[in-house]
N, C-alpha and C positions, 0 to 999 in steps of 0.2 A: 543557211542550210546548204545541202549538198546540190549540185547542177542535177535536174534532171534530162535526160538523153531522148531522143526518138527511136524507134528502130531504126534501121540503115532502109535508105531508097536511093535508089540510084548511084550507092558508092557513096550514099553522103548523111550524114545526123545532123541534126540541129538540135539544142540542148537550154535551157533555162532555170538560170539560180535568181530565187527571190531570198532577201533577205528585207530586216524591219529595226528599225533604230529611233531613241527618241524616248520621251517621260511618260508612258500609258495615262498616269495620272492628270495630264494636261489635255488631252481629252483625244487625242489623233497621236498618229507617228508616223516615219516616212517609210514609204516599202520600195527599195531597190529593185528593179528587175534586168539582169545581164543577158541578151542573147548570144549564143554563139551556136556557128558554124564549123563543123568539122569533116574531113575526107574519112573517109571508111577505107584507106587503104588502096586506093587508085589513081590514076593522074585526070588530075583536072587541070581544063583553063578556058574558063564559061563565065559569062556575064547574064544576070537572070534578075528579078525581085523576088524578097522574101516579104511576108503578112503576117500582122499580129491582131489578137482580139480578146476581152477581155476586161478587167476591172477599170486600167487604165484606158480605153477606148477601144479604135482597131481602125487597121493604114495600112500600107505597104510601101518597101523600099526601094530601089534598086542595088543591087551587091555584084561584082564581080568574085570568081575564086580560083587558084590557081594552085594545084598541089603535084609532087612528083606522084609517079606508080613505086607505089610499096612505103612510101609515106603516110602519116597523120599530122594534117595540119590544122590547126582551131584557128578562127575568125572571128574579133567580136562585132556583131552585127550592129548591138544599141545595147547603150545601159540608160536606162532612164529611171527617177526618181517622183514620185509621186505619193501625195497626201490623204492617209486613210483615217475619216472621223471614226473613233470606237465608242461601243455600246456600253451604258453603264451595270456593270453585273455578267454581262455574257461576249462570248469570244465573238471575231469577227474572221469571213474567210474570204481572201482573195485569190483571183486566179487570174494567170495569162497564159493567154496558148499564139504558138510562133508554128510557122511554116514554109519552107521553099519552095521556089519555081513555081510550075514543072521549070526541070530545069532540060537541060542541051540531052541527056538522054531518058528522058521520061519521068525520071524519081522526081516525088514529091513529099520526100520524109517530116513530120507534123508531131506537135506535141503539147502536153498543158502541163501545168504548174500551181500546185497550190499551197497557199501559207495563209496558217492560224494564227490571229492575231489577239494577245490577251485582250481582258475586259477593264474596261475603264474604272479603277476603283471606286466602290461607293462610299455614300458619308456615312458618318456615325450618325443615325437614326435620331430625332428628334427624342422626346420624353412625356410621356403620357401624361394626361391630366385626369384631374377630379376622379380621382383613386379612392371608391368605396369600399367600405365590407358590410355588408347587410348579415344579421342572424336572421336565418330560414326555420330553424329550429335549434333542441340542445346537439345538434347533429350533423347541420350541415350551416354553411356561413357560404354567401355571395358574393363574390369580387369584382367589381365593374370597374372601366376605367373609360378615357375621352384618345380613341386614338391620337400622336401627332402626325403631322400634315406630312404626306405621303409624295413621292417620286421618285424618280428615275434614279436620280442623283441620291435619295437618300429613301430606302424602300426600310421597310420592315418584313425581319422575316419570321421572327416569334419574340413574346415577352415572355419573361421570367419573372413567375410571382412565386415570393418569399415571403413568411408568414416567422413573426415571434410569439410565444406564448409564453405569459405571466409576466411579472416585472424583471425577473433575471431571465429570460429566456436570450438564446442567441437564436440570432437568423438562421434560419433551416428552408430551402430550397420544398419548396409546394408544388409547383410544375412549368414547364415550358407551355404555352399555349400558342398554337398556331399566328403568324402574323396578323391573317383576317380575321380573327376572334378582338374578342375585347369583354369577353364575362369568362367566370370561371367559378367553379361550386370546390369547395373544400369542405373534406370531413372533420369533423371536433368532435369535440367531447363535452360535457358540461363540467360546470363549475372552473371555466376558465378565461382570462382578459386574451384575446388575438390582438396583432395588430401585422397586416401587407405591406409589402412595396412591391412595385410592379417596373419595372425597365426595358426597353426594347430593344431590341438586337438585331443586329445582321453581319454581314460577312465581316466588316470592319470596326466589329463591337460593338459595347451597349452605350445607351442612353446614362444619365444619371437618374437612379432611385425616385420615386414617389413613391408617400405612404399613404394609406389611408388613415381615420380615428380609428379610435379601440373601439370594438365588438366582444360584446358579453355574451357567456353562456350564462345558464341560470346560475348564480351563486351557492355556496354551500350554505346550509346554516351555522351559525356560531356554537360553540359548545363550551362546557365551563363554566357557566352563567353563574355569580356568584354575588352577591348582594349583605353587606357591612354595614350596620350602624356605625358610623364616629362620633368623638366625643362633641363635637356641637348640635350634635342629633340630625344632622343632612345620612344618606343615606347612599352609597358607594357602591354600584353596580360596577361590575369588570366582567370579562370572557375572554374568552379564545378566538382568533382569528381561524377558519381552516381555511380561506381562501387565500391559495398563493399569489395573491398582488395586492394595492391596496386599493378598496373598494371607491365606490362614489362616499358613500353615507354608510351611518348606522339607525336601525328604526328601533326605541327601546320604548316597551310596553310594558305598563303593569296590569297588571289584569287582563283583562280584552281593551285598556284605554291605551293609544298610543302618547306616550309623555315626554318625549326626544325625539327630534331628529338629528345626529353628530356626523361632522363633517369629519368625513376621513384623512387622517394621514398617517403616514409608516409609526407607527406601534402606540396610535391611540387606540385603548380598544376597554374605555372604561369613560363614565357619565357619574357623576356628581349630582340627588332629587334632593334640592335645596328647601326644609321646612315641609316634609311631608306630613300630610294628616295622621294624629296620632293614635286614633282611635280607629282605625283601621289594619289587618295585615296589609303586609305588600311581595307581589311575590313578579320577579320579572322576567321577558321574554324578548331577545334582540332578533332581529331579520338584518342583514347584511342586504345592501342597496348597489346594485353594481350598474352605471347607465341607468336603463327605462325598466330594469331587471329585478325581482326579489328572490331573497331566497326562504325554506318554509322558515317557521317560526320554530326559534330554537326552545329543546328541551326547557321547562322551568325553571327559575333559581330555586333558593332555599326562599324559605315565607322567612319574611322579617317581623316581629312582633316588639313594637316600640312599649315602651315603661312597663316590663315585664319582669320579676323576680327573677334573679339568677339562681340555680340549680347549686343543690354545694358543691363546694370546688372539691377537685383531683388531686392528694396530697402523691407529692413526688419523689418523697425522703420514707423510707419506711423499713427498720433494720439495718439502720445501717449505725457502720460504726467510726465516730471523728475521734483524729488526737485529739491528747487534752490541750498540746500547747499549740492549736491553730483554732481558728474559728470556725465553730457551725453552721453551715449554711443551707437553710429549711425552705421548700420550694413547693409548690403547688400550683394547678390551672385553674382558671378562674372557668366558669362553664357557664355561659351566658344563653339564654331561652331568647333574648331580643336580640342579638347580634350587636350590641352597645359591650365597649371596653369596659375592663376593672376602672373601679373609681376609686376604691378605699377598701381595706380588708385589716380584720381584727383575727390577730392570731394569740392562742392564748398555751403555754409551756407549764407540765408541772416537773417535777425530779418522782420520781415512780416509788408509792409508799412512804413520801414525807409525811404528808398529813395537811400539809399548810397547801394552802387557796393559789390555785394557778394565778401565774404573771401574765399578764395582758401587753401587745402591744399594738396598737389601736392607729393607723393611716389615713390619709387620704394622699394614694397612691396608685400608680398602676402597675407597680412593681411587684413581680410572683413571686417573690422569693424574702429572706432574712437572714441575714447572719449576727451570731449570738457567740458571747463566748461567755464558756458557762464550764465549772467542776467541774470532775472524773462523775459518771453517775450512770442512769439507765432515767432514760427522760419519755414522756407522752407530749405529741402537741395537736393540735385541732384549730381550724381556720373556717372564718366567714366571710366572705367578699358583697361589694356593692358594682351591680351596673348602677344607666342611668334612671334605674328605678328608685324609688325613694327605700323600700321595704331590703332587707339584707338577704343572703342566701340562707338559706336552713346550714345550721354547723358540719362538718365532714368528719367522716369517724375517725378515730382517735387513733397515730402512728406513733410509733416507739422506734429511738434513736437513743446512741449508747456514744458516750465521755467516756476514756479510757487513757492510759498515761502510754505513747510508743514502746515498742521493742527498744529493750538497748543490744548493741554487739560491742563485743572485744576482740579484735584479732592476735590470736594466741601464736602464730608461726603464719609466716616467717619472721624471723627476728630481723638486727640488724645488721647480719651476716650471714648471706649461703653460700655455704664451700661447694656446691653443684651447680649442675645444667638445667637441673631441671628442681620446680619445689612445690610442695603441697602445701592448699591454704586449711589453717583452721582457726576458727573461733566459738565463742561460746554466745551463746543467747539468753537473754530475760524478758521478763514481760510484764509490769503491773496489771494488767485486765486477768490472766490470768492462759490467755491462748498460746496456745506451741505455733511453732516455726512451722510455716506453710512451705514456705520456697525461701530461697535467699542467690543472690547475684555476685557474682564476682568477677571483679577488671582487673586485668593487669593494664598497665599502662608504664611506656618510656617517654621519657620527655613530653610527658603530657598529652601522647594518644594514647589511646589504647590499643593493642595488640592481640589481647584475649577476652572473649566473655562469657563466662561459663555458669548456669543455671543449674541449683537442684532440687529438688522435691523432698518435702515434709521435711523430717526433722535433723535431717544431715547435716553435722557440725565439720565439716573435711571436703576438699575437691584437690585434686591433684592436676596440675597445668601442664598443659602441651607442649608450649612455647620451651625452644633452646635458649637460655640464660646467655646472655654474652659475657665471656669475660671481663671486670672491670667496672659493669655498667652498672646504672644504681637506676630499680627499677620501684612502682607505687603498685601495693595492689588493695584493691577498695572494696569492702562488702558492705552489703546491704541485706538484711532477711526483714520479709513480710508474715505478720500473724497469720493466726486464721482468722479472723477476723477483717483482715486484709488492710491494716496496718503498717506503714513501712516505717522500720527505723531509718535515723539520721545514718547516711554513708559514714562510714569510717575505715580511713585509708590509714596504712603500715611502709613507710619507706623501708628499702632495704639493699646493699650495696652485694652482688654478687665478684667473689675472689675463689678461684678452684686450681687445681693442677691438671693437664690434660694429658690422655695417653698417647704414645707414640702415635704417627702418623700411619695410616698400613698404606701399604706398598699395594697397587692395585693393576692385575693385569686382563687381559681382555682378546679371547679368542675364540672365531665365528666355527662352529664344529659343521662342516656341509656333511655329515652324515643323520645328523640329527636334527639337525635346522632349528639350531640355538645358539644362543652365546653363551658361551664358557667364563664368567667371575671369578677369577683365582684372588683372593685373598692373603699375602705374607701380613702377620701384627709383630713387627719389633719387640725387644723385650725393650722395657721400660729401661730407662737411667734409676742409680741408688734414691729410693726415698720417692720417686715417681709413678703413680697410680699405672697399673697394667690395662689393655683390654681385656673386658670380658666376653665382649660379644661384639657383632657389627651388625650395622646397618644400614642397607643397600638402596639405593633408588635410582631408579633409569630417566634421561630427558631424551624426547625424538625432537625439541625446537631449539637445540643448541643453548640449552640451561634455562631456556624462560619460565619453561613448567618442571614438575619433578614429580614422577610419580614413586609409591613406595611400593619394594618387593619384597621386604622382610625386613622387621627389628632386631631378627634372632640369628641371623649367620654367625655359626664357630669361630671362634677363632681359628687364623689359619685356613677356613675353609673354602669350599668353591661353590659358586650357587651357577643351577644352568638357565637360561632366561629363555623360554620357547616363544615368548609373545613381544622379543625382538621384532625390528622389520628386520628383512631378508635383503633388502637393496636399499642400502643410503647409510648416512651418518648415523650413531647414536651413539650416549656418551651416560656414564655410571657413575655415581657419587656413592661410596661410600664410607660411613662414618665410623669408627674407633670408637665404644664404649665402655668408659671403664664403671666400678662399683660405686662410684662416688654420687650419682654419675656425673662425668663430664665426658662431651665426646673431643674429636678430630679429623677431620675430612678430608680426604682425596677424591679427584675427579680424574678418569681418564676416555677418550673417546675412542672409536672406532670405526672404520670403513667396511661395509660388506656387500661384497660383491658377488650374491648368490645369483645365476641364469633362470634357478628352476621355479616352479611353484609350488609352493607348500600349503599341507592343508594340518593341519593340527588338533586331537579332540583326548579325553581323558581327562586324569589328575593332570594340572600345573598344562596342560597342552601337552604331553611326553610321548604322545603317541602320534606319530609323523611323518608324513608320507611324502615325500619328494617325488615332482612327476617334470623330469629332463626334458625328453624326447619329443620333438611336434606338441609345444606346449601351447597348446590356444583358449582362447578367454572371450567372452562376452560379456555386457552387461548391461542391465535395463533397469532403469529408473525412474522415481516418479513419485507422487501425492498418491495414498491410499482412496479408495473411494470415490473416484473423480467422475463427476456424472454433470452431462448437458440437459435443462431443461430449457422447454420453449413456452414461454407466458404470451396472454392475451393483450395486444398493446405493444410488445415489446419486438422491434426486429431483428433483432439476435438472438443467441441462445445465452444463457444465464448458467454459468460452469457452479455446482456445488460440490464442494470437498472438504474431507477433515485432514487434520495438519498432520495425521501419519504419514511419514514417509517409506517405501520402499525398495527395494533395492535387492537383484537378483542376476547372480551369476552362472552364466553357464562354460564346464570348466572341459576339457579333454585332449590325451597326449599320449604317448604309446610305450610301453613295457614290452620285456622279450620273458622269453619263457626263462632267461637267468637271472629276472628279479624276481624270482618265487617268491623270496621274503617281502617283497614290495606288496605283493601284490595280496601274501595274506595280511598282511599291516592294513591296507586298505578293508578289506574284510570287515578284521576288526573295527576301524572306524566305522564300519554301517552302521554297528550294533551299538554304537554307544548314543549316547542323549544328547543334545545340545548342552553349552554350548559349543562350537569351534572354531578355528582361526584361521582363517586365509591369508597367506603373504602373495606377493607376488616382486619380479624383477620392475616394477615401477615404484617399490618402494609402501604401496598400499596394504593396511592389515584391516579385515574384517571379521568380525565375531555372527558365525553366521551357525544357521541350522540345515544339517544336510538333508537335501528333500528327495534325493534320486541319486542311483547308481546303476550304473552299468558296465559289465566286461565282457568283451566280445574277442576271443581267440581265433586268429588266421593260422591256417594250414602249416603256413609262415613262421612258425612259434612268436611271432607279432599279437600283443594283446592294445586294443582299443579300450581306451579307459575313458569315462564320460560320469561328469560328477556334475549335479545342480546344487546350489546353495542359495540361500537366501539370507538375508541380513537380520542379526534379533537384536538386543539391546543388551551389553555387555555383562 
């Protein structure tokens, strides 16, 4: 540190720098102290003693000193070195003070010196012991622990107790508690496993962790309780856990008798009463066992009633209608009063108005079900099951089920030649049962995927396909039609080779109109070569992702003609494909792109967007964004807030820029746009189009022939 000085006595200072060197950590370090003597500017040549007092003792010396007039001269009087023990945890402060003479003309200039010495690092803090958690109630849980052994060298200055709860729980921070504490109350909850650790701390960090055991709150009750006879006649209790850890025990009760105790582990949550008495119900009740803990007694099972007649069974087939050439398969539930499986069931089948004695087929089974294959016909069947009671169920009322021969199809076109792009499928339909065509499906497929799938309704023998035929290619397409009855015939697919002629290519030009803020589609169709199919029409379509997507803008462009595109962007790339349509039809395609570099913003509303307002001048935008609905609530238990929202989004501009009194026409065009409906289309020079609803306007005219124009928008769904 810096020398400090005395004032001036008698023409002269005297001055002292302490400095401190050395490893804090090893328990001391040495402290430096330099005196010096210096002239204040006068002539000296005096022999005197100077005195020191202080951390390091106190003495005095004898010195001589000799300086010119108008001189400063310094003198070092003593540097000495000396050993200061430091405190563990807190600073230490030394001082020396030094003084001259009197000297030859009276001055006695005097001064002290102090320096702060760091604190001796402490240890890392021992680690607590016999680390409990006591429950107090379902509400508060007690934490004690065995301080460790205390000093200088290694003090405590608070523990951190951390508490987990349940079996997944992560550690979560409970509190710091003063160094001189050693208990601590924490608030719970029931129906849940705690478990502490506790660490102690001080300037130099913590201890390592101790935990305590697990402390229970009262346990939840089980729910679910459900109770199964099986086929060896033992009786199969199971439930639901709601406790999230896994308990000590399970307590299962039948009646008011407790008849289980089940030792717990992760997703046992079911007991096996081996040889229950049969002549009694049994109906059960579990308690979840957590520690010294219960929890109440869960709602009842179902009553179980051993060698009890089954109820007739639940037939599961009823009007329905099977091909002839597959097999019947007849299903029913068995409806058991003792909670005992199907054993055996006798189902018996007639043909509807034969006259002859139903066919029986008679089991011992626990299978619901049968399959049969049997005539075209209109059938009854009816069934009796066995539990493990001796007696059968009473028979189930009698269901009706229908034998019938599928639909057939033929695919009448396409043949095995289409001179087009494009071709309609037709076929015809039959039916032995005697039902009309409900629906029927139709694929096209190349190379063995499909490409197309097109459905239609009731009786329609015809669908006409979307898909562009490629020159050349040899395409499958497959129907399928379902009765009403809901019958499906065998698919039957029609290969077929597409060969056509195409029309000329058109010639496709492309120019951004800034008056109107669209793109201009000029259209030339070549005349065809001798004996070569002409255009009849085109068809347009725009890409803004550099051909990935393609939207369409018309089937029907003139020949020859020009389409204007309002719902262009205004700033960036976009590129037009359009196709050459002749009568055949077969098309031909061209693509060309374009760059547009409009500054202004445009807003767009009417037929096609043709009504268009360019705003140049001081063009400025805002915009706000966001989840519709979006609302903070605060629940009990929870320390944050809990955000709810629906997945609308919205999105709102606010738009304004300035006109002179010599865009009259501007400025009724906007007008106009007030009055019209949603929806309409914002460009802007970043390239952005939005389909929005105008929700505000305003025009403010300065003195200035300067009109203020201020447009809000919001965004609607295209």
């Amino acid at each position: 540190m810096a020398t400090v000085w005395s004032a001036s006595s008698g023409y002269m200072l005297i001055g002292i720098n302490l400095e401190w060197s050395g490893n804090p950590a090893s328990g001391s370090v040495a402290v430096t102290a330099t005196v010096t003597a210096s002239s204040d500017g006068y002539g000296h040549n005096f022999s005197s003693r100077w005195s020191w007092w202080g951390y390091s003792g106190e003495g005095s010396e004898a010195f001589s000193f000799s300086s010119g007039y108008g001189a400063t001269v310094y003198k070092q009087l003593s540097k000495r070195t000396f050993n200061v023990p430091l405190k563990y945890g807190a600073t230490t402060r030394v001082g020396i003070g030094a003084k001259l003479g009197p000297i030859w003309n009276g001055g006695a200039p005097s001064v002290e010196n102090y320096l702060t010495l760091p604190a001796r690092p402490v240890q890392v803090p021992g680690a607590p012991s016999s680390v409990s958690a006591t429950r107090v109630n379902d509400e508060q849980v007690s934490v004690a622990w065995v301080a460790p052994a205390v000093s200088a060298a290694r003090p405590v200055v608070s523990y951190i107790v951390e508490r987990r709860t349940d079996d997944a729980g992560a550690w979560a921070l409970s509190a710091s508690v003063p160094g001189s504490s050693t208990r601590f109350t924490n608030f719970v909850g029931a129906g849940h496993k705690y478990v502490y650790r506790v660490k102690a701390v001080n300037s130099s960090g913590g201890s390592a962790y101790v935990s305590s055991g697990a402390v229970y709150t009262t346990p939840p009750a089980p729910v679910n309780v459900a109770a199964v006879k099986d086929v060896s006649g033992d009786i199969v209790v199971s439930w639901e856990s709601k406790a999230p850890y896994t308990p000590t025990r399970w307590d299962v009760y039948d009646g008011d008798t407790r008849v289980a105790s089940v030792a717990a582990a992760a997703g046992v949550t079911r007991w096996v009463q081996a040889s229950p008495r049969l002549d009694v119900t049994h109906q059960y009740r579990v308690v979840c066992v957590a520690g010294d803990l219960e929890s109440p007694k869960s709602a009842p099972s179902n009553v179980v009633q051993l060698l009890a007649r089954p109820d007739a069974p639940s037939l599961l087939v009823d009007g329905t209608y099977f091909p002839a050439d597959e097999s019947v398969t007849l299903a029913w539930r068995h409806n058991a009063t003792d909670a005992s499986p199907q054993t055996r069931f006798s189902l018996r089948y007639v043909k509807s108005g034969s006259g002859v004695a139903p066919m029986v087929v008679d089991r011992r089974d626990s299978a619901q079900s049968l399959s049969l294959d049997l005539p075209a016909g209109e059938y009854e069947y009816w069934v009796s099951t066995w539990g493990l009671h001796a007696a059968e169920s009473p028979e189930s009322r009698h269901a009706v089920f229908y034998v019938e021969p599928r639909p057939l199809v033929s695919v009448q076109a396409p043949g095995g030649e289409v001179r087009a792009s494009s071709v309609e499928v037709r076929w015809s339909y039959a039916t032995g049962g005697g039902a009309l065509q409900a629906r029927a499906r139709v694929d096209l497929s190349l190379d063995g995927v499909i490409v197309e799938s097109r459905e239609v309704s009731g009786s329609i023998l015809r669908v006409p396909l979307a898909t562009y035929l490629g020159d050349g290619l040899t395409y499958q397409v497959t129907v399928t039609a379902f009765s009403g009855h809901g019958l499906a015939s065998w698919p039957v697919t029609q290969t077929f080779n597409v060969v056509y002629e195409k029309p000329p290519v058109p010639a496709v030009f492309l120019e951004w109109d800034d008056v109107r803020g669209c793109v201009r589609v000029r259209v030339d169709n070549p005349a065809p070569a001798a004996g070569k199919p002409a255009a009849v029409r085109n068809r347009v379509e725009r890409s803004d992702d550099n051909g990935v997507t393609w939207q369409a803008l018309t089937d029907d462009l003139a020949v020859g003609g020009t389409l204007l595109d309002y719902e262009s962007t205004s700033h960036g790339d976009v590129q037009y494909r359009v196709s050459a349509v002749s009568d055949l039809p077969s098309t031909a395609s061209a693509t060309a792109s374009l760059t547009v570099e409009s500054w202004a913003m445009w807003l767009g509303g009417g037929e096609n967007f043709g009504v268009t307002v360019p705003l140049r001048w001081d063009p400025i935008h805002s915009c706000k964004t966001g989840l519709a609905n979006r609302k903070l609530y605060r629940f009990a238990g929870r320390a944050g807030a809990v955000e709810m929202s629906g997945y609308h989004r919205e999105k709102s501009l606010s738009l304004s820029a300035t006109l002179f009194d010599d865009d009259w026409e501007l400025l009724q065009r906007i007008e106009t746009l007030s009055y019209l409906p949603a929806p309409f289309i914002y460009r802007d020079p970043m390239g952005r189009r939005v389909y929005c609803s105008l929700t505000s306007m305003d025009l403010d005219r300065a003195l200035s022939g300067k009109w203020s124009v201020k447009l809000n928008v919001e965004e609607v769904d295209q």
